[in-house]
Structure formats: C-alpha cells, structure tokens
ChimeraX commands (.cxc) that place a marker at each C-alpha (Angstrom):
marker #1 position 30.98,172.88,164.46 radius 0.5
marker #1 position 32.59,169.94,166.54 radius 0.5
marker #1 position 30.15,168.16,168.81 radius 0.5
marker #1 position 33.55,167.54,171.20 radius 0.5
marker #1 position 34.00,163.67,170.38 radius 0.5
marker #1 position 37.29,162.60,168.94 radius 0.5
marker #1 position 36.36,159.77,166.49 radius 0.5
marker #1 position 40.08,158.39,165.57 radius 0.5
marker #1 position 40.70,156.43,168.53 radius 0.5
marker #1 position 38.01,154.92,167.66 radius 0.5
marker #1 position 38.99,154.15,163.97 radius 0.5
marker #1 position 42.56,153.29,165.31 radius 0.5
marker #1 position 41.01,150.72,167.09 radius 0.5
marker #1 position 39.06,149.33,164.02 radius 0.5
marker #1 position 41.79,149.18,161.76 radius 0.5
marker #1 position 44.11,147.41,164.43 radius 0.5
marker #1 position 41.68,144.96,165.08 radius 0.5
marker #1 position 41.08,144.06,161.80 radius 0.5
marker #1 position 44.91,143.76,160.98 radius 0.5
marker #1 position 44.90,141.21,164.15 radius 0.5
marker #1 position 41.69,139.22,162.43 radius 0.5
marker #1 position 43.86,138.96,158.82 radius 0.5
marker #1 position 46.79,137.78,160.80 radius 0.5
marker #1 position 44.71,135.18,162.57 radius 0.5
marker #1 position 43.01,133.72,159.46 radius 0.5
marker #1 position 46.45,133.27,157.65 radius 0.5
marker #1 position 47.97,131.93,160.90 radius 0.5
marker #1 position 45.20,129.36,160.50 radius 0.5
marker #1 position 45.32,129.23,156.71 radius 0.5
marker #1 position 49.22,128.07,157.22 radius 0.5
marker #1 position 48.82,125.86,159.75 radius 0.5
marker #1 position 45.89,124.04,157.81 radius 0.5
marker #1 position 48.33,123.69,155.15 radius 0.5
marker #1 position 51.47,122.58,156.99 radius 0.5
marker #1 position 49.10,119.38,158.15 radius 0.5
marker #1 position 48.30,119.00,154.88 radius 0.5
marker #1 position 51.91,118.60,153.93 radius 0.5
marker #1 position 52.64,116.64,156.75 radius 0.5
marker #1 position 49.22,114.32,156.20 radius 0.5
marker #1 position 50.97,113.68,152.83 radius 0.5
marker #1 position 54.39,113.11,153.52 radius 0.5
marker #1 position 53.59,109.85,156.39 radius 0.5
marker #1 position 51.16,108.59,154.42 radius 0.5
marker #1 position 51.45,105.03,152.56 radius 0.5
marker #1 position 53.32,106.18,149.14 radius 0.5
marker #1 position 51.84,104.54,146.16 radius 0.5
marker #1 position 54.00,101.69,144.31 radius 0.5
marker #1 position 56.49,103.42,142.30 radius 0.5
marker #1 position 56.68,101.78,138.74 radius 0.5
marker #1 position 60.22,103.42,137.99 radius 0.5
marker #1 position 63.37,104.93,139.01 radius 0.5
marker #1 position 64.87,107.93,138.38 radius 0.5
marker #1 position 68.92,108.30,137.60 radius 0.5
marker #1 position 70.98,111.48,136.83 radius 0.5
marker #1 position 73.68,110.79,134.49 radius 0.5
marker #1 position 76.69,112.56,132.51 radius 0.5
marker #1 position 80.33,112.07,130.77 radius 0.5
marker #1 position 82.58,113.64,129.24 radius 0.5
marker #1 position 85.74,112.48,126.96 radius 0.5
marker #1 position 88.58,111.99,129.61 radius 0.5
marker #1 position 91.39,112.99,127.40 radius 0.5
marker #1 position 90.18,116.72,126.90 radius 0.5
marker #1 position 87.42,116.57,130.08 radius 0.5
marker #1 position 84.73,117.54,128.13 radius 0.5
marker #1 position 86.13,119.27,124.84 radius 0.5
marker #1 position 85.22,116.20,122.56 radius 0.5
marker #1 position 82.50,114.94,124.27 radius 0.5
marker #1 position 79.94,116.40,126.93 radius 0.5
marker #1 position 76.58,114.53,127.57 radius 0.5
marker #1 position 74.15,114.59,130.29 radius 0.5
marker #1 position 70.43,113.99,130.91 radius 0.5
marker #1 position 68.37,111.26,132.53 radius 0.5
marker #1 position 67.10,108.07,132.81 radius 0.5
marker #1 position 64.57,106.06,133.37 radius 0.5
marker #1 position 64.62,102.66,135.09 radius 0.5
marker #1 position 62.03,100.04,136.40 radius 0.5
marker #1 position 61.93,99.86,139.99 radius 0.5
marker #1 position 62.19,95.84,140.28 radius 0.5
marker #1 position 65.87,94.76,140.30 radius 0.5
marker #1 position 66.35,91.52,137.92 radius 0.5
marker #1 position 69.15,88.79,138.28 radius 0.5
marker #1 position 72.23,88.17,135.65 radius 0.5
marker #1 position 71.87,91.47,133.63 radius 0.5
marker #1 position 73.32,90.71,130.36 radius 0.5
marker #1 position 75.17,87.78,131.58 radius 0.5
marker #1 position 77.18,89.58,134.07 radius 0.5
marker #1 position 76.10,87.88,137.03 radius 0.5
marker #1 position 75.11,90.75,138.81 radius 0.5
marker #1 position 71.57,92.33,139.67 radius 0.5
marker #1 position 70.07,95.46,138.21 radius 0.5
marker #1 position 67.36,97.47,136.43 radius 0.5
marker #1 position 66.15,97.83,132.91 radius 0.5
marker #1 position 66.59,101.17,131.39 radius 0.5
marker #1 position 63.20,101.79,129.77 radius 0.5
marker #1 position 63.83,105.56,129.09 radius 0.5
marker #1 position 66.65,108.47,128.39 radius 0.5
marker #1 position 66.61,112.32,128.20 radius 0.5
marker #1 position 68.99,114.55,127.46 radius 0.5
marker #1 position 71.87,116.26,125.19 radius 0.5
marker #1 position 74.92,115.37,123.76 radius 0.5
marker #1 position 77.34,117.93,122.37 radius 0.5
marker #1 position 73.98,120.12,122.88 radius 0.5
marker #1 position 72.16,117.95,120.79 radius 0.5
marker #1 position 68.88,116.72,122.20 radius 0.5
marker #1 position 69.13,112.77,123.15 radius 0.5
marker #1 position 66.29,111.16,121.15 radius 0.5
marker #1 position 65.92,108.36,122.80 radius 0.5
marker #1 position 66.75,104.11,123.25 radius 0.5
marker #1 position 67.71,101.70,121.28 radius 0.5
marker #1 position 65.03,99.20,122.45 radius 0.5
marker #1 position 66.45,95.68,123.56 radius 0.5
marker #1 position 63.54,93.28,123.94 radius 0.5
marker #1 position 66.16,90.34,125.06 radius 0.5
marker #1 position 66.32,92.26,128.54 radius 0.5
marker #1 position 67.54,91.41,130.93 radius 0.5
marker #1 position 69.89,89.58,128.53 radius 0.5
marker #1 position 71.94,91.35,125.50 radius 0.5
marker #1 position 70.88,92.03,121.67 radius 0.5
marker #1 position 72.74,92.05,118.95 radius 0.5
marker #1 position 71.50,95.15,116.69 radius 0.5
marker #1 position 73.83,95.68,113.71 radius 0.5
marker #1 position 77.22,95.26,114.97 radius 0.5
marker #1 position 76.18,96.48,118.17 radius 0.5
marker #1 position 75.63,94.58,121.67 radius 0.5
marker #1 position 74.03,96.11,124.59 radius 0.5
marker #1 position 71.24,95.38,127.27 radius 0.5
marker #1 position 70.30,98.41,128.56 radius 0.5
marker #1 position 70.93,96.93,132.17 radius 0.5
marker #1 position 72.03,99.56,135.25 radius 0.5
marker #1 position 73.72,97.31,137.54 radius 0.5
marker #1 position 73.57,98.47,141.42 radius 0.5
marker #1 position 74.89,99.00,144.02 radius 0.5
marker #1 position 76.60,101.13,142.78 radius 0.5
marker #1 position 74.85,102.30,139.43 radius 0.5
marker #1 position 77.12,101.25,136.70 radius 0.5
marker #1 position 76.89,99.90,133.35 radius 0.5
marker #1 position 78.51,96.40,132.31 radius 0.5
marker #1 position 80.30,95.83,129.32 radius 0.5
marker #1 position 77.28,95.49,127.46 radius 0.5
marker #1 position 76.04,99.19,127.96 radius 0.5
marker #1 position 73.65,101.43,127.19 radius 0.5
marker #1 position 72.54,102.13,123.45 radius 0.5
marker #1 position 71.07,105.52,122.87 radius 0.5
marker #1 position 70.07,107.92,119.71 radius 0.5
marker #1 position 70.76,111.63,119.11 radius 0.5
marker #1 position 68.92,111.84,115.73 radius 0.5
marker #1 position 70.11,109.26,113.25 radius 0.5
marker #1 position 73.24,108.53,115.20 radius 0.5
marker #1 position 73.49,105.66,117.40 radius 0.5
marker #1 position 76.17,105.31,120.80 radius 0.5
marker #1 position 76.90,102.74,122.97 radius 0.5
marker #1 position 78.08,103.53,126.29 radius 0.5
marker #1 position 79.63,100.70,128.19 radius 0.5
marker #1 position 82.27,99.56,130.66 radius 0.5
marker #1 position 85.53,97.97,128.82 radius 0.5
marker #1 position 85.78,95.99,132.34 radius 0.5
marker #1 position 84.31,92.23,132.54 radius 0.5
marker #1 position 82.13,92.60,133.66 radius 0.5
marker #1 position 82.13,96.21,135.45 radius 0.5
marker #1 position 84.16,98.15,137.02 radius 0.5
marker #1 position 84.96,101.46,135.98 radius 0.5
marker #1 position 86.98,102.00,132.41 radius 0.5
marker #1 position 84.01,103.37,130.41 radius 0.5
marker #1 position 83.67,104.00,126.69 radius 0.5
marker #1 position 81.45,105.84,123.97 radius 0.5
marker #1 position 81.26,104.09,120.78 radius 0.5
marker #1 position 79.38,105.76,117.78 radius 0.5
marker #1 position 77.42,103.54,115.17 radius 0.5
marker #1 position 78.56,99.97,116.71 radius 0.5
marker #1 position 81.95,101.56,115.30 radius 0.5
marker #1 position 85.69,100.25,117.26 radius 0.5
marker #1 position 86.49,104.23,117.67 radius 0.5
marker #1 position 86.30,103.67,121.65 radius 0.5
marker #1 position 86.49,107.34,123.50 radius 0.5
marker #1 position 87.56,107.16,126.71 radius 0.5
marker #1 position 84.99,108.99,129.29 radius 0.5
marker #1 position 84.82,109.56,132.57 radius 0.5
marker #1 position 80.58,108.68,133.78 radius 0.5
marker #1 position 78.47,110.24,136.57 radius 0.5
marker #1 position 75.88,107.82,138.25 radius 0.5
marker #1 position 73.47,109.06,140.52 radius 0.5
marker #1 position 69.96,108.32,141.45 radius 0.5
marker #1 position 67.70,111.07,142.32 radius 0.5
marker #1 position 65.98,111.50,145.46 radius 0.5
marker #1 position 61.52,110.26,145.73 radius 0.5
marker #1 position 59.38,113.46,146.31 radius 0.5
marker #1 position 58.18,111.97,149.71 radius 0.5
marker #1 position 61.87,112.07,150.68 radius 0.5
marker #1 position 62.28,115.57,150.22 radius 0.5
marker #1 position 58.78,116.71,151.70 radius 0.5
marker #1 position 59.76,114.91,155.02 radius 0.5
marker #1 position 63.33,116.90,154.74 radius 0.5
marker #1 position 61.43,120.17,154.15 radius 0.5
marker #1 position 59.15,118.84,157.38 radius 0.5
marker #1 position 62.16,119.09,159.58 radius 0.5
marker #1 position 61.87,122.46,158.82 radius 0.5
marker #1 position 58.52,122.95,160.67 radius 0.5
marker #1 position 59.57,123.43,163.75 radius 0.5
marker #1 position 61.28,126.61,162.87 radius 0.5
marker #1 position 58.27,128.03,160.64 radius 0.5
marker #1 position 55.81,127.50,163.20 radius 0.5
marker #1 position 58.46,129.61,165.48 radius 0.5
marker #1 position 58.26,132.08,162.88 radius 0.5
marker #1 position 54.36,132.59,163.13 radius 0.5
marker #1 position 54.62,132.95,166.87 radius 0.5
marker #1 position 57.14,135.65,166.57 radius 0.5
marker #1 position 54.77,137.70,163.45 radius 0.5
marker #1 position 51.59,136.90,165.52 radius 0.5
marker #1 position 52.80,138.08,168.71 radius 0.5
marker #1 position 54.82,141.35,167.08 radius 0.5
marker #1 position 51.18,142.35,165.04 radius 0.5
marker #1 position 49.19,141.92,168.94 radius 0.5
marker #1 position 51.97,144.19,170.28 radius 0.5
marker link #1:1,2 radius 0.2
marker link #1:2,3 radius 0.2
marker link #1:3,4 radius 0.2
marker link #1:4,5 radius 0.2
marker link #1:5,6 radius 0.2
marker link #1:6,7 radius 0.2
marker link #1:7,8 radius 0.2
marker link #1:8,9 radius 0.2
marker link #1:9,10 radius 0.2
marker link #1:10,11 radius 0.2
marker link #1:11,12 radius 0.2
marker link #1:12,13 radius 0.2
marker link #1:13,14 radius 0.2
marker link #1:14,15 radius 0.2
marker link #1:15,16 radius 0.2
marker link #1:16,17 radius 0.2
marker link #1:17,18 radius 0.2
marker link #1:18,19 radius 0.2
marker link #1:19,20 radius 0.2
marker link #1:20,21 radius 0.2
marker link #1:21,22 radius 0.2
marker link #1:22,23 radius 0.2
marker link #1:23,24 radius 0.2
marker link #1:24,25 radius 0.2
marker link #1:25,26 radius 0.2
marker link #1:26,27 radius 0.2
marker link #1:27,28 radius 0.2
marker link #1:28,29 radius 0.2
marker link #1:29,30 radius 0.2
marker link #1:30,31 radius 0.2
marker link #1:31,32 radius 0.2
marker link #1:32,33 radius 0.2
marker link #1:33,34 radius 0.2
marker link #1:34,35 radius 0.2
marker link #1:35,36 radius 0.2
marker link #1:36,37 radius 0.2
marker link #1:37,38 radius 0.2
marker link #1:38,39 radius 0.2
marker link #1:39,40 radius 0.2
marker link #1:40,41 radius 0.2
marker link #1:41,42 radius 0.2
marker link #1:42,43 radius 0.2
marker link #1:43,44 radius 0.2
marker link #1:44,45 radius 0.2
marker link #1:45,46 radius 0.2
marker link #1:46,47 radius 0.2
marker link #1:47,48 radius 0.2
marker link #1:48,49 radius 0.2
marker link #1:49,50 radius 0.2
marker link #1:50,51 radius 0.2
marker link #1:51,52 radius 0.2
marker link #1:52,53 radius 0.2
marker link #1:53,54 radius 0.2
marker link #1:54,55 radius 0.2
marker link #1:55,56 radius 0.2
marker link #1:56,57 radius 0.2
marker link #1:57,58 radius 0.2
marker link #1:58,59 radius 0.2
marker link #1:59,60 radius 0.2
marker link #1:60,61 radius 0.2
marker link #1:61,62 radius 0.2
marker link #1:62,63 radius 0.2
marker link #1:63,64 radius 0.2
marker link #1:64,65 radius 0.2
marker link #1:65,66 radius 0.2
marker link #1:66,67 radius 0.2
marker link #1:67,68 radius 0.2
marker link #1:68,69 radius 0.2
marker link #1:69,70 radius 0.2
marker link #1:70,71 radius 0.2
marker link #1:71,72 radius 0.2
marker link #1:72,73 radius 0.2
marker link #1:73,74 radius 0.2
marker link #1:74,75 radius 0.2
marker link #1:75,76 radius 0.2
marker link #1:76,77 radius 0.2
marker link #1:77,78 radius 0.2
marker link #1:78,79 radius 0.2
marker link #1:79,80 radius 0.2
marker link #1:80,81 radius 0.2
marker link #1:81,82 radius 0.2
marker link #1:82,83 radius 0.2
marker link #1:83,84 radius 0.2
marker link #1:84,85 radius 0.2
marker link #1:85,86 radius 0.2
marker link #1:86,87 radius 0.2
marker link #1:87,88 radius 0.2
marker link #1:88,89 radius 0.2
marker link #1:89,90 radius 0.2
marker link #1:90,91 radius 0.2
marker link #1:91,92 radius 0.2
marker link #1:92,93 radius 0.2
marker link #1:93,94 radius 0.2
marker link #1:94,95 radius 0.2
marker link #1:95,96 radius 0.2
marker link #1:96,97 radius 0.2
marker link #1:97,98 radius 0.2
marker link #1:98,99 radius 0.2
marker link #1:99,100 radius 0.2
marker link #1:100,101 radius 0.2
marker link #1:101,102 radius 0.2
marker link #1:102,103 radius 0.2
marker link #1:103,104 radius 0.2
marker link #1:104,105 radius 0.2
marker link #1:105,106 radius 0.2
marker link #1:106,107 radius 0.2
marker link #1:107,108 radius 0.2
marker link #1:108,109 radius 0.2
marker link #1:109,110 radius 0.2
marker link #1:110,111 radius 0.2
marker link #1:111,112 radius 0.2
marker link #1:112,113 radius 0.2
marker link #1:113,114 radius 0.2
marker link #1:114,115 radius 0.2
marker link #1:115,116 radius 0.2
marker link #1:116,117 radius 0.2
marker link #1:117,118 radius 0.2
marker link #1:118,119 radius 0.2
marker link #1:119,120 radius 0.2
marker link #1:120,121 radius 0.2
marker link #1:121,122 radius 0.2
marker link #1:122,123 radius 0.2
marker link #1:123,124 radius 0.2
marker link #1:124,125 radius 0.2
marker link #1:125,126 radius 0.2
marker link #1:126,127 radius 0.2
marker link #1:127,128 radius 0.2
marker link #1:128,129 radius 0.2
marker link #1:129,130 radius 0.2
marker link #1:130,131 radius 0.2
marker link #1:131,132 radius 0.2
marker link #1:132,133 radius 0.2
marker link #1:133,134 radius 0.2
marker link #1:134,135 radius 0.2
marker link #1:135,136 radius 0.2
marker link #1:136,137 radius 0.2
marker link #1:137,138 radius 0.2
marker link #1:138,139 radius 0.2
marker link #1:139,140 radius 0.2
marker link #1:140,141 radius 0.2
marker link #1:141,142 radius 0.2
marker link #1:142,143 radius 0.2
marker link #1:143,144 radius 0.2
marker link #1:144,145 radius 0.2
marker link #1:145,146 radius 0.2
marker link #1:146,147 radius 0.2
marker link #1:147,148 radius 0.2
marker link #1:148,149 radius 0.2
marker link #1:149,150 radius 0.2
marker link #1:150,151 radius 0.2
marker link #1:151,152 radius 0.2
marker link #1:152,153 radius 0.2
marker link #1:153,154 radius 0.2
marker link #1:154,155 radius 0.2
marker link #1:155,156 radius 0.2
marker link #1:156,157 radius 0.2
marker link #1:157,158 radius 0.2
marker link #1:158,159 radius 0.2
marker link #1:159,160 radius 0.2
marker link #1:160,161 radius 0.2
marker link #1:161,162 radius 0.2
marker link #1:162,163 radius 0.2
marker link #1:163,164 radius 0.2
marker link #1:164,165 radius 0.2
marker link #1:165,166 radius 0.2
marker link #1:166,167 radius 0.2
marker link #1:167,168 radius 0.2
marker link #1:168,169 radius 0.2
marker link #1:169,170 radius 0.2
marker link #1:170,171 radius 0.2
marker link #1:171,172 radius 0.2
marker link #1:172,173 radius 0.2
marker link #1:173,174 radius 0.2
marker link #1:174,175 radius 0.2
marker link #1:175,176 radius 0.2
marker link #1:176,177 radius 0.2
marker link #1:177,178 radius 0.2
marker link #1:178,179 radius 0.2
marker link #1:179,180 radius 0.2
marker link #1:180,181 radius 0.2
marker link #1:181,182 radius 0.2
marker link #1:182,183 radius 0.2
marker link #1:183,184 radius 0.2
marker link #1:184,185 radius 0.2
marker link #1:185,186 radius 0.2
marker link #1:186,187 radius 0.2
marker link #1:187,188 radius 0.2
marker link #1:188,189 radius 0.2
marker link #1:189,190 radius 0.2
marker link #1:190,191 radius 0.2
marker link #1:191,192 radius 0.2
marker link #1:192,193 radius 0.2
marker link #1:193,194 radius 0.2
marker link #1:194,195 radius 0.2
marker link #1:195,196 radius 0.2
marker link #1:196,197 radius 0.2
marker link #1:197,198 radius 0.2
marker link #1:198,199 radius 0.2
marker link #1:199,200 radius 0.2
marker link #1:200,201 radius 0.2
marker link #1:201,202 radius 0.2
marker link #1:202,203 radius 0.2
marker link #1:203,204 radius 0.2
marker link #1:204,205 radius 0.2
marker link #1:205,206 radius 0.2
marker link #1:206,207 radius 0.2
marker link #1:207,208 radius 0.2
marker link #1:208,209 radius 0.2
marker link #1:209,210 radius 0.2
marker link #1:210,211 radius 0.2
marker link #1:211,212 radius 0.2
marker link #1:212,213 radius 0.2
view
C-alpha cells in the first residue's frame, strides 16, 4: 500500500549531490598537485654533477649499412680548458650507453690523463666533448662493445667536422657522419609542461561547471 510520498526525487537529489562532492575533492586533489609541480619546478635545482648528450653515426658511404651506432653519454658538468691539446674548452666523458650494429656498447676506455690524451696500445684519445658546439677533436672518443675497442674522432686539427671510426687502434678509418645533441634538465621540461596550466585549469572549470549543470 503506498503511503502517497514519492521517494526518488529525493534519492535523485542524493546521488547528484554526491557526484558534485567527488568532483569537488578531485578539483581540489588536482589543484593541490599542480602547486606541487609548480613548487618544484621554481625552486633552487640542486648542483648537477653531469651532463647528459644524445649521440649517433652511421658509415657515410652506405648511410648506415656498415655501420649504425647510437646511445648516450655521460659528461661532467664543469667545462675544462685545452682538451687534449686542442686549445679549446670542453667536458670529460665519464660514461657511454648504447649499441653498435645492435650490439650493446660496454662501456669507456678510461683515460686518466684527462683533460689531456693517452696513449693505450696504438691508440690516442681523451675522451674530451668540446662545446659549443658538441664535437669531438681529433683525439676522440674510445669506447668498447665487448672485447672490441673504437675510436671515434674528428680527422680535422683540431675539429671541425670529417669524423672517423677506427676499430682496435687499427688505420681502417670509416667515414661517418655524427649526431651531437645534449638533452634537455628535467626542471626544463616541468616548467614547459607548466605553460600548459593555464589551459588545464580551464579544463576543470569547464568539467566542474558542466557536473553543477
């Protein structure tokens, strides 16, 4: 028998106010968190101890049929004078990570003359990057991919562009053509993403104001 009260209005009601409580605690959940962000982004970064650098080549006869490398490496952040006796500034590379010919890169061939050359075998390198821009002198860069040593260096004195691959301190130069690039800090692409802000926080207006409707 029906007492002659309707009770889903009334349950209506209840369920649309709760929707409009959940949309209010995760409007405030995100906008806690976008401060966080934004808390971390502008404030004092910590000293970095090292640089990050993209790199890869390829044989510039075949582009890339002989030879295809690419990976990473590591540099310290504090530029020293006269790398390798080249007169110019630059970093010592203190790590590298990668493949070549899909073979994992294993790592350096340590040079503790830095920032001047060594003399390892019949092999010469410093492990300098020179910058601006990030290049490598005519020393090089000595690297291992399992038992197999290359140097990778510029034939130019003392840089310039012309760079080589030379496998176990052997005179069979390769021709490649090198990519240098440095990759970007965290902080500097957390205070991109927070020009990006603006346009979320329009966002949450527009949800907040379609779930009140």
């Amino acid at each position: 028998m029906s007492c002659g009260l309707d009770v889903e209005p009334e349950v209506a009601f209840r369920e649309d106010q709760k929707q409009k409580d959940n949309m209010k605690t995760t409007i405030k959940k995100l906008a806690i968190g976008l401060a966080a962000v934004a808390v971390l982004a502008f404030s004092p970064s910590p000293v970095r101890a090292s640089l990050t650098w993209d790199f890869s080549y390829v044989d510039t006869a075949t582009s890339g049929t002989l030879i295809q490398a690419s990976g990473t490496l590591t540099t310290s952040d504090v530029l020293t004078a006269n790398v390798g006796g080249s007169g110019m500034s630059g970093y010592e590379i203190t790590g590298i990570s990668g493949e070549r010919n899909t073979l994992a890169i294993t790592g350096l061939n340590p040079n503790a003359n830095f920032p001047g050359a060594i003399v390892v075998g019949t092999v010469i390198f410093d492990n300098g990057l020179l910058t601006p821009p990030p290049q490598f002198d005519n020393n090089g860069l000595s690297f291992f991919v399992g038992a197999n040593e290359y140097n990778l260096f510029s034939q130019s004195s003392p840089t310039g562009g012309g760079y080589y691959e030379a496998p176990n301190g052997t005179y069979d130069y390769v021709p490649v053509t090198l990519s240098l690039t440095a990759v970007p800090e965290a902080s500097t692409i957390i205070a991109g993403a927070l020009l990006l802000l603006p346009f979320g926080a329009s966002t949450l207006r527009i949800l907040r104001k379609s779930r009140m409707a």
